[in-house]
N, C-alpha and C positions, 0 to 999 in steps of 0.2 A: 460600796462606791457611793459618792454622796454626788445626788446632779440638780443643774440647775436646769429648769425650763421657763423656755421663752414664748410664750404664743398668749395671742389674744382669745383665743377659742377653749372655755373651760372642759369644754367635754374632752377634747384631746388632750388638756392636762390631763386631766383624771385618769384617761386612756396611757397615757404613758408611765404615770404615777403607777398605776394598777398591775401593768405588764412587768414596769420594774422591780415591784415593792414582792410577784411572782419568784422571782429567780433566785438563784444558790450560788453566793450570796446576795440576800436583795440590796436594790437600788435603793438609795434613800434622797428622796426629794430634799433638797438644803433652802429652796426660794424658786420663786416663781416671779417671773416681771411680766409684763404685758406686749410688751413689744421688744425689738432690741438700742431703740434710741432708750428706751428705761431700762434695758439692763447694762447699759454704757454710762448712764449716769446714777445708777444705782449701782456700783460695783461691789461684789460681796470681801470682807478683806479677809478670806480664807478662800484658796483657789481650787473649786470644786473638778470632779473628778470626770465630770460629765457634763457635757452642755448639750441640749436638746433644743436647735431651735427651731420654730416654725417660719419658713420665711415665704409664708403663703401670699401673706399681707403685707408686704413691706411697702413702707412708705419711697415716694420717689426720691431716688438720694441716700438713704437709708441702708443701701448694700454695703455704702463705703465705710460703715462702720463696723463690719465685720472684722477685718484686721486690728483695728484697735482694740475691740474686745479679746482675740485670739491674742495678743499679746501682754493682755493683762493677765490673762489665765493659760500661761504657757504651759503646765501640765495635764489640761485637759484635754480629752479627745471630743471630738467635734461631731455632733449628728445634725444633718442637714433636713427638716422635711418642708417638700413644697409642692403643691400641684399642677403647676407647669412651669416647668424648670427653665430657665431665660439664661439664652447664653452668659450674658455681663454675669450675673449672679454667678454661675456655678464657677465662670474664673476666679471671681474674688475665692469664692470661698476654697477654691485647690492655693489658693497663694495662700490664704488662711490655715492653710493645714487639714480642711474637712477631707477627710478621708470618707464616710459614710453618708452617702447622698440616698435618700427614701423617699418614694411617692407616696402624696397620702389619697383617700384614706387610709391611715394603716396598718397594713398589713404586717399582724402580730409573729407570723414567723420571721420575715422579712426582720421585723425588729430584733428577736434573739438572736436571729445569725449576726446581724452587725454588733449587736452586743457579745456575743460570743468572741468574736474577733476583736473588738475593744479589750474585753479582760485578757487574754491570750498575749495582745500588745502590751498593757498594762503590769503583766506578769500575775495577776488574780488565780487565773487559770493556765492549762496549759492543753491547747488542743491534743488530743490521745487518737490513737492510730491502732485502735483497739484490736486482740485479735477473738473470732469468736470458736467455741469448742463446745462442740454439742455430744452429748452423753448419749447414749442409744440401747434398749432392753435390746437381746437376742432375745429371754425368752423371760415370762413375765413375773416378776418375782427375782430377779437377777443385783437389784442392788442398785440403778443408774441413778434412780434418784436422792435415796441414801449417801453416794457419794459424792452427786454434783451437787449436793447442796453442801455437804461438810465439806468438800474439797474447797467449794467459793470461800468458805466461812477462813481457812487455812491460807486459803490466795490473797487473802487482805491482811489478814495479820501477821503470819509469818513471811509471807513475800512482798509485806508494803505494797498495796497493788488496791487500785481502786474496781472495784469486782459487781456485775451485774448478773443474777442468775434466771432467766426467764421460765418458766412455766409453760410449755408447748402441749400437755396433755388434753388431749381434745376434751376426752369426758376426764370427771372425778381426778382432777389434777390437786395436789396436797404439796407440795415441797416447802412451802411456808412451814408446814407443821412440823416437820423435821427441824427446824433452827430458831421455830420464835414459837410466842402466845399471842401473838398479836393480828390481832384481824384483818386484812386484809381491807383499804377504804376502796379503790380501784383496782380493777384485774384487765389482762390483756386485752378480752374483749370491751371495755372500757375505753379503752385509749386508742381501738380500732373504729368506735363509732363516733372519736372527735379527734381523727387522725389529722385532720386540717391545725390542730395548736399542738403538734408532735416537737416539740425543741428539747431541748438537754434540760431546764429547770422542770418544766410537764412531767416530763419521764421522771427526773429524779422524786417529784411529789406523787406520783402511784405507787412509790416501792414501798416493801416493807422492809426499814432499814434493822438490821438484824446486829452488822456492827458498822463503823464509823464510815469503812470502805468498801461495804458488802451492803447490798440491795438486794430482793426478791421481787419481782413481778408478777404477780400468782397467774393462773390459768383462768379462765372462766366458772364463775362457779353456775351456772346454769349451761349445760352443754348444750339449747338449743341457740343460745348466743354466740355459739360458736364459727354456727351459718353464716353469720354477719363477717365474720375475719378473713380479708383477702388475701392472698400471697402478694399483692402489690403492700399492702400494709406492713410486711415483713419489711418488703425492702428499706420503706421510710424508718422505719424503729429501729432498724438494725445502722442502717449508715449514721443516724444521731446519737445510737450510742457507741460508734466504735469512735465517735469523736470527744466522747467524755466517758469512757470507761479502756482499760488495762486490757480487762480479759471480760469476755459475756458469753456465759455459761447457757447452754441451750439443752436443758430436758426434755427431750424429745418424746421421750413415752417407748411406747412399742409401734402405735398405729401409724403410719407413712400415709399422712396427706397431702391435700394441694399447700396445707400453710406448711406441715412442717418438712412438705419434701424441698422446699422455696427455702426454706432457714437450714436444711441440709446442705443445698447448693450454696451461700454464704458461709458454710461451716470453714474456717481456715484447718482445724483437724478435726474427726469424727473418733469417737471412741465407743465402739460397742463393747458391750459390758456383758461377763457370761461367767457361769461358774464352770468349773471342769466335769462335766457330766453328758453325758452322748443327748439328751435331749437339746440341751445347749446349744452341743456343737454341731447336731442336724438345724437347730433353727440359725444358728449364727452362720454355716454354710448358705442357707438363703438369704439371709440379710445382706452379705459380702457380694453375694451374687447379681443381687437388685445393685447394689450399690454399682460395680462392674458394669451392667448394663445401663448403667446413667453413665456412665464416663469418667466418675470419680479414679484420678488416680489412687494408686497402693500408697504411695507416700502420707495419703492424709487417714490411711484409716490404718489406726492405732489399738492393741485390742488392751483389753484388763479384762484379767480374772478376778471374779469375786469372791469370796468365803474360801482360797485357794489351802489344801494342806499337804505339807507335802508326804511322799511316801504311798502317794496313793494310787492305784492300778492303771489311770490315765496320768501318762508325763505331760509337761507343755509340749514337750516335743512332737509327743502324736495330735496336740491339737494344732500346733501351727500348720505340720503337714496333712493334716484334715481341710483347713482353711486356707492355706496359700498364705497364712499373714504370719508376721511375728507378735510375738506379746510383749505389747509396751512396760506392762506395770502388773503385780498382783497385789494382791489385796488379801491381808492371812485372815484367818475363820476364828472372828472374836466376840462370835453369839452376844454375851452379858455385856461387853461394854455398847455394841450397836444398840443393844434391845434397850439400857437404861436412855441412850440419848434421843432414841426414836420415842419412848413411851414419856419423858419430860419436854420435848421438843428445843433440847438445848444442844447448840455445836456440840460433839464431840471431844474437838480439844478444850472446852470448856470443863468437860466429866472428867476425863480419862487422860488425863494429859502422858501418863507413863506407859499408856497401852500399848500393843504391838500395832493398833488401829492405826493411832495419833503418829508413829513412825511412819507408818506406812505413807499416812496423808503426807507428812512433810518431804517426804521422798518425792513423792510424785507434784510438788511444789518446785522443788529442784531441778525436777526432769523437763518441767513445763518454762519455767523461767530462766532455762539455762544460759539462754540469750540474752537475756533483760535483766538480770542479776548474774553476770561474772563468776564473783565471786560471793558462795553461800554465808561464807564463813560465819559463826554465832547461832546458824538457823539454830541447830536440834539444843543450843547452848538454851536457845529462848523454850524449848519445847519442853526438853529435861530437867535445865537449871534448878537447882535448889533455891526454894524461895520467891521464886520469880511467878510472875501471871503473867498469861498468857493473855 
């Protein structure tokens, strides 16, 4: 989006320049005038996408030119900022069409959300009503994270789906390592210690974008950083990204703390994750249980077995009736192709596209998008196809 700013005060260009030139996709500054009798008589003959004016300092008389301007550039939207807002002014400018009226100094989130809702208007963006699904060890070594990362990796490319997958593991958190090489520049605790510039662009520049619709958030990599992270901080990170993400993947870990019992409470489904073996399904009995005595209903907790085969002395059947729950999803026992994608750090459907894995993932793409995608038709065509990349 190409804007034009109006103010006599270079430091708040710069400031607005700066915040814009931040965001996905940036703002690009097209001119700058000094006041708005100069940007009336300096009119640009291409009708930029953004107008930013300051009307801190408006000269007396100098309101009534706001309609004139608004109507030379009738495709733009309007951002109003001013220090004390004078009745006369703010009618002009609702007849002008200003929709976004901002006190200054300004206040940087204050600006993305109105810019949020500009692109949304605009059609750039489209605000997302994301829903979030956190992955859960029963017992450690179970696979949650193996899957919520390949799973994200799956939910972007085969389900079209714009996918964020966070890193909730207090200590020694790794899910990065499972689907990239690339280093991590910020981690959660990161963006908990300058939670005050938390917007949709912020967040989108800590990920590690792994593919085009798929992001990582990694964990902290020093767990005494961890101290730092509140459960209030959940809430902020989580409601900015259910407004510009599909689905946000929450790796919980094993350990149930104050941060990730607070992102369990936000969870829209829970997915404990267990393989078919009585250790398992004694710890997965406790987990269901905590979960119970917090209030969660049965409807949101969903179980997957991991490394599942069948024929073997435990049915699903004796595990549901062990747990009180059903089993959403399995997941078949396919050692080589898991261990090459964990030991190169590359998706899965990347390696192994034909494996009983890579089925299995897109299954459970299916099962998850059933609402948001109708109709599959084509998925396993993109998965199996001959000749086709995935």
């Amino acid at each position: 989006m190409k804007a034009l700013i109006i103010s006599h005060d270079s430091e708040l260009q710069a400031d607005v320049a700066s915040q814009g030139s931040a965001r996905m996709p940036a703002v690009e500054v097209l001119a700058v005038r000094q006041g708005l009798r100069d940007a009336v008589e300096r009119l640009l003959p291409d009708s930029p996408g953004l107008v930013v004016l300051d009307a801190s300092e408006l000269a007396p008389g100098e309101a009534e030119l706001l309609e004139p301007l608004a109507r030379h550039y009738p495709r733009a939207a309007f951002m109003l900022l001013t220090r004390a807002p004078q009745q006369d002014l703010l009618i002009r400018a609702m007849r002008a069409g200003m929709r976004e009226v901002l006190a200054l100094p300004l206040d940087h989130r204050a600006f993305h959300d109105a810019m949020d809702r500009i692109e949304v208007d605009a059609g750039i963006t489209r605000m997302r009503n994301g829903k979030a699904l956190a992955f859960i060890s029963c017992k450690g070594g179970s696979g949650a994270t193996f899957l919520s990362t390949n799973f994200g990796y799956a939910l972007a490319e085969l389900g079209g789906c714009k996918v964020l997958l966070m890193d909730l593991h207090g200590q020694f958190g790794d899910a990065t390592l499972y689907v990239s090489d690339q280093k991590p520049v910020m981690t959660l605790s990161d963006i908990c210690a300058q939670i005050g510039r938390m917007d949709g662009a912020f967040l989108d520049s800590c990920l590690v974008h792994v593919a085009p619709g798929f992001g990582v958030l990694a964990a902290a990599d020093d767990p005494a950083q961890a101290v730092e992270m509140k459960p209030d901080h959940m809430d902020i990170i989580l409601r900015v990204a259910r407004q510009h993400y599909d689905y946000i993947l929450l790796d919980v870990g094993r350990q149930i703390d104050a941060l990730s019992l607070r992102a369990l409470d936000h969870a829209d489904v829970i997915y404990p994750v267990l393989q078919l073996a009585l250790p398992d399904i004694r710890d997965g009995r406790r987990l269901l249980d905590i979960f119970r005595s917090l209030g969660y209903p049965a409807e949101r907790i969903r179980l997957i077995v991991n490394r599942y085969e069948k024929g073997g002395k435990l049915r699903l059947a004796d595990l549901s009736s062990a747990l009180g729950a059903e089993v959403a999803h399995t997941v078949p026992n396919d050692y080589l192709a898991a261990t090459d994608s964990v030991n190169q750090g590359v998706p899965l459907l990347q390696l192994s596209r034909s494996s009983a894995l890579a089925r299995s993932l897109g299954e459970l793409v299916e099962l998850v998008t059933a609402r948001r995608i109708p109709e599959s038709k084509g998925l396993f065509d993109r998965l199996f196809g001959r000749g086709e990349d995935i």
